[in-house]
C-alpha positions as CSV (number, residue, x, y, z in Angstrom):
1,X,116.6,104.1,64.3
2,X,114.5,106.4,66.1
3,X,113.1,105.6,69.5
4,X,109.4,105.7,70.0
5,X,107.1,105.8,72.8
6,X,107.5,102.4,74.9
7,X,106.0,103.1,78.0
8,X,103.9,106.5,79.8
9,X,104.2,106.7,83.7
10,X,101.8,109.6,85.0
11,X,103.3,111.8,88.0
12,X,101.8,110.4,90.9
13,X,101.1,113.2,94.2
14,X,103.0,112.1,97.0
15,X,104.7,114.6,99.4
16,X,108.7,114.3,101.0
17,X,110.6,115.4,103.8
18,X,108.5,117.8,106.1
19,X,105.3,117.6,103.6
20,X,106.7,118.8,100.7
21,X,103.8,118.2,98.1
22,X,105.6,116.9,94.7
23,X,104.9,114.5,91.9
24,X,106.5,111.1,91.7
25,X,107.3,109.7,88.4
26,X,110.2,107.6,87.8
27,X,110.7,105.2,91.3
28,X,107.3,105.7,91.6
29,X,108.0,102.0,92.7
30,X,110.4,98.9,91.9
31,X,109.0,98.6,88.6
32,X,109.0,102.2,87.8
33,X,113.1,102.8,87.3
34,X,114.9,103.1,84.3
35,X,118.4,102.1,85.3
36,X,120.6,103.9,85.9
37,X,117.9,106.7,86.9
38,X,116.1,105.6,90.0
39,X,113.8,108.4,90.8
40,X,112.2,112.1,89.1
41,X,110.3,114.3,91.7
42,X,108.6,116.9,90.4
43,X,107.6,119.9,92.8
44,X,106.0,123.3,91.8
45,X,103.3,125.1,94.0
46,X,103.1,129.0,94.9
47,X,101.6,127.8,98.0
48,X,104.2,127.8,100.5
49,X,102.4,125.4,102.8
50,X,103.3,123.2,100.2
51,X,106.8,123.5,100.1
52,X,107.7,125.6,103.4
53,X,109.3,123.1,105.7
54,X,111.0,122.0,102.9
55,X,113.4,118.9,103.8
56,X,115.3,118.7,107.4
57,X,118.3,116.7,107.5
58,X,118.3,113.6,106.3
59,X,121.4,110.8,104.9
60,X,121.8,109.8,101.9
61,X,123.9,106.8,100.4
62,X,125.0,104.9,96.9
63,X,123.7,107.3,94.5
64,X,124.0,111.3,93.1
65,X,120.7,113.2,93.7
66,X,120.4,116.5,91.0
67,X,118.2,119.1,92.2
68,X,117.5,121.6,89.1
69,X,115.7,124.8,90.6
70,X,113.2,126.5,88.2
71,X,111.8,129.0,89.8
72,X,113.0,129.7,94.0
73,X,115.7,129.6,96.6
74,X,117.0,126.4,98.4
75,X,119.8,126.7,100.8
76,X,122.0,123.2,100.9
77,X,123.9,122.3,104.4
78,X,125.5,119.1,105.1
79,X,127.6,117.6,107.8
80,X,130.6,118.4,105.8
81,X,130.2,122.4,106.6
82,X,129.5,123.0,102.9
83,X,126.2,125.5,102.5
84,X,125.2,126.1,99.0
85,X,122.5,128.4,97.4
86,X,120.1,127.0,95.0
87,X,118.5,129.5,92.9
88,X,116.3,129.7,89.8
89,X,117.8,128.2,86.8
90,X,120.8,126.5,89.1
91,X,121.4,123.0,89.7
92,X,122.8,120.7,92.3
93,X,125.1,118.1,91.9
94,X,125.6,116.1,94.6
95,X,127.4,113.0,95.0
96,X,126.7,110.9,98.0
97,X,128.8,108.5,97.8
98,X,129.9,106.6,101.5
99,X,127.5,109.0,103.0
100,X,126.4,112.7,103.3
101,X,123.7,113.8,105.9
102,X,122.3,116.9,104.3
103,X,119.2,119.7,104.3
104,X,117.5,121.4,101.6
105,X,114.9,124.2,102.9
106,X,113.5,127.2,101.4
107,X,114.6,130.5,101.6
108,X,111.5,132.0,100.8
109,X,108.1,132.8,102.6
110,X,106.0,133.3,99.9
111,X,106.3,133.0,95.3
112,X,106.3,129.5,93.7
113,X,108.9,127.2,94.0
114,X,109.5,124.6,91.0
115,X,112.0,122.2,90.4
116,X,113.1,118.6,89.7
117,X,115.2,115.8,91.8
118,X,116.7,113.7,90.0
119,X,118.2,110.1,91.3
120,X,121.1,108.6,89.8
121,X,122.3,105.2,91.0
122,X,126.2,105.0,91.5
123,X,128.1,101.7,90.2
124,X,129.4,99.3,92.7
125,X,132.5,100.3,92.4
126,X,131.6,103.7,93.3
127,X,129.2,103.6,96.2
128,X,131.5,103.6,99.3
129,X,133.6,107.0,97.1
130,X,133.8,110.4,98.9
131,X,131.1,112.5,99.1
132,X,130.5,115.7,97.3
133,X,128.3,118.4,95.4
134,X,128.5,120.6,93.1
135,X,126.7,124.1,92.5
136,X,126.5,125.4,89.4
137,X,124.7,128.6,88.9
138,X,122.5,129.5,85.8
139,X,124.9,131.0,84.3
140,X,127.4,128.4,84.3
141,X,124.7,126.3,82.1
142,X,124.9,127.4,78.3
143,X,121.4,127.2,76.0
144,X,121.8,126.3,72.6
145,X,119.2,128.3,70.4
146,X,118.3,126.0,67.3
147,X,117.1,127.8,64.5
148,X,114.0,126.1,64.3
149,X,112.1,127.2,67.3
150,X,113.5,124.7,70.0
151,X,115.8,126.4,73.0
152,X,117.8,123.9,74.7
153,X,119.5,124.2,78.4
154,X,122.3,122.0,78.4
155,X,123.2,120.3,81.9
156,X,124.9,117.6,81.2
157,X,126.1,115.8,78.1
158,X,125.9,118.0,74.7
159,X,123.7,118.9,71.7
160,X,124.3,120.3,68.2
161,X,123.7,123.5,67.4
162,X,124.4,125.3,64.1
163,X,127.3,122.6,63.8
164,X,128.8,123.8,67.0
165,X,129.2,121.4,70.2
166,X,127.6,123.0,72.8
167,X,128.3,121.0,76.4
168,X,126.8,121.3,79.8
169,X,129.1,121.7,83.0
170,X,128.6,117.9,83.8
171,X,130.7,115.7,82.0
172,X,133.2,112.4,82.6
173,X,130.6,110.4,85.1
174,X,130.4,106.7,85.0
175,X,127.0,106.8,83.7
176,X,127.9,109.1,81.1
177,X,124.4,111.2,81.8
178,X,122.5,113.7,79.2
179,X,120.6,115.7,81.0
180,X,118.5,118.8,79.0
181,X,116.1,120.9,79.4
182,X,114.3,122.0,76.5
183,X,111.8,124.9,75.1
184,X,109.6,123.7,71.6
185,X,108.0,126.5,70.0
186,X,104.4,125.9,69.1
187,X,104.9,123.4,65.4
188,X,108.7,123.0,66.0
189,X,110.9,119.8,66.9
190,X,114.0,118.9,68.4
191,X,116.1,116.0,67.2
192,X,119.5,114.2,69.5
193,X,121.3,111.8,68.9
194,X,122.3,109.3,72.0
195,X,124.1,106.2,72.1
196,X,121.8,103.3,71.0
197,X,122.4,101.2,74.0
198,X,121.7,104.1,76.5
199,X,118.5,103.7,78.7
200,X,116.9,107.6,78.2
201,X,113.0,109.0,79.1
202,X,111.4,112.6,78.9
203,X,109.1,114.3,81.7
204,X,106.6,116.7,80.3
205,X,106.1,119.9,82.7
206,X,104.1,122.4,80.5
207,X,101.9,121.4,77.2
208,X,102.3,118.0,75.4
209,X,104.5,116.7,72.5
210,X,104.5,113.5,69.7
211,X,107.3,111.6,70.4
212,X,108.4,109.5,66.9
213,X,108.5,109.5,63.4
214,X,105.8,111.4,61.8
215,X,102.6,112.1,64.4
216,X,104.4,109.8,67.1
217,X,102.5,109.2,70.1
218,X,101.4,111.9,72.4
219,X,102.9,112.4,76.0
220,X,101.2,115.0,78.3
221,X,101.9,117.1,81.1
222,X,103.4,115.5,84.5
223,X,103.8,112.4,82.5
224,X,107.1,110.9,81.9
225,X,107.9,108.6,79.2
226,X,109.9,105.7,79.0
227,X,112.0,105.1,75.1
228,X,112.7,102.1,73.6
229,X,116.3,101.4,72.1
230,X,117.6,103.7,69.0
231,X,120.2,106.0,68.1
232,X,117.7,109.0,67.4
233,X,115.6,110.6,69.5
234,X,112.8,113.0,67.8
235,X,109.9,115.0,69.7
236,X,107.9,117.2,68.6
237,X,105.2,120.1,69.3
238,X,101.7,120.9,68.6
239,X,99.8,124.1,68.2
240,X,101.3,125.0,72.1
241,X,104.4,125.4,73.6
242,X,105.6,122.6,75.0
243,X,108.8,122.3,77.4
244,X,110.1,118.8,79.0
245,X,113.5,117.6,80.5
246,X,115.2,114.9,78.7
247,X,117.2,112.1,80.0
248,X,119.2,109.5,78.7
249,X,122.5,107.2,80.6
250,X,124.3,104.3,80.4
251,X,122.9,101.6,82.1
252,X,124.4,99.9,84.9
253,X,122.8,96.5,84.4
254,X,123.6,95.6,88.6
255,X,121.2,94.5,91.4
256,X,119.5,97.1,93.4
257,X,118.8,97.3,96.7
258,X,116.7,100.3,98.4
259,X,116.3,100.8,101.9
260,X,114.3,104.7,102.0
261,X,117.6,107.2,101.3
262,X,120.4,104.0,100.8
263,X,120.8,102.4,97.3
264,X,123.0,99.6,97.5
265,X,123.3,96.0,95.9
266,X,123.3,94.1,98.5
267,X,120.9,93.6,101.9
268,X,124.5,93.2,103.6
269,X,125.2,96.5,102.9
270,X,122.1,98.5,103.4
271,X,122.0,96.6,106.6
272,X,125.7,98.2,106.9
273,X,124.4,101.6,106.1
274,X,121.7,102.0,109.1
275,X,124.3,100.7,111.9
276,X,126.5,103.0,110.5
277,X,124.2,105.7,110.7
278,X,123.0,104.5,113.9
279,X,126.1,104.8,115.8
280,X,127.3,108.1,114.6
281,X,129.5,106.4,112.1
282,X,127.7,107.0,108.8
283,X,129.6,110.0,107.2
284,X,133.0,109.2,108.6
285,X,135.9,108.5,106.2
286,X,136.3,104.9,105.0
């Protein structure tokens, strides 16, 4: 069964950090998360007031943030000592885990920076784990070429191609994420498969595509949109190019609880996560 359009949510302006100016889609609010993804920030400005104090340190606990870098340089530090360079067409994988307190700032003065964060909760079970990251450069991330027109970067998860199996760095996480980002030439389509019960949604950056059988319904620019259950997943593009991220995981189906950077699922335990941080505790080892 192919999915179809269920719900749009438009990218709202908000800014993060030191004033980084982005666009909030998913955890736009409560009622705007598709578990297990709890949050899509889109930022993209050659302005570099918009982006130039970039993010100071600040914790983070429960959940994996993914920071895939389109265009500029961010240079990752945490309290760990590990410093990692984030340059176009790399991403970030970062586990937080018990607790990582962490800065992301921009190692450039002037040229656009563009990107996505990405916010995926962690399972109970998993929230109080070590924490760690994960660079992967861009040329560590294949692209499948499809023969009709659509050019897919594989992240995490896997797609078809030509009947070959291509698969992104990321794979073996509890949530069992597909994470692509994909190129339609002007007329063409892409078609993936993804497990019927799996939660997924696509963010449009540049153009607009149908999503469904025959004309679908149209999703715009810094819009994302939310799919309803099926096994197929079919977009398309119109007289334009047309380039989106696509999503999909395996839901968690447990409370949440969000206190600013902590994702728990309990009040217990976010209250547990600011005396911790507090008193200097927050990142030691369990």
């Amino acid at each position: 069964m192919t999915r179809t359009l269920l719900r749009i949510i438009e990218g709202m302006a908000t800014s993060d950090g030191a004033g980084v100016r982005l666009r909030r889609s998913i955890g736009r609010g409560p009622d705007a998360r598709l578990d297990p993804f709890l949050m899509l920030d889109e930022f993209s400005s050659e302005n570099p007031d918009d982006y130039i104090s970039g993010f100071p340190a600040h914790p983070h606990r429960g959940f994996e943030t993914v920071t895939y870098m389109l265009d500029g340089h961010m240079r990752h530090e945490d309290h760990m000592g590990n410093v990692g360079e984030l340059r176009s067409g790399g991403v970030q994988w970062m586990t937080a885990g018990r607790g990582v307190i962490h800065s992301e700032m921009p190692q450039q003065e002037s040229g656009r920076m563009r990107g996505f964060q990405l916010w995926i909760n962690l399972p109970a079970k998993e929230k109080m784990k070590p924490a760690g990251y994960r660079d992967i450069q861009a040329d560590q991330i294949p692209v499948a070429e499809l023969s009709n027109g659509a050019r897919v970067k594989v992240i995490a998860g896997a797609v078809e191609s030509g009947g070959t199996r291509v698969a992104g760095p990321i794979q073996g996480l509890s949530t069992d994420p597909l994470y692509l980002d994909v190129v339609l030439a002007p007329g063409s389509e892409f078609t993936q498969p993804v497990k019927a019960d799996y939660h997924a949604f696509l963010y449009v950056y540049e153009g607009s595509v149908q999503v469904g059988d025959g004309e679908g319904r149209t999703l715009k620019s810094q819009h994302a949109g939310i799919l309803s259950p099926g096994d197929t997943i079919r977009i398309a593009a119109g007289t334009e190019e047309a380039r989106f991220i696509l999503l999909a995981g395996r839901p968690l189906r447990e409370p949440i609880v969000q206190y600013g950077p902590f994702v728990m699922n309990k009040v217990e335990e976010i209250e547990q996560a600011i005396v911790d941080y507090q008193q200097g505790k927050f990142a030691e080892p369990a």
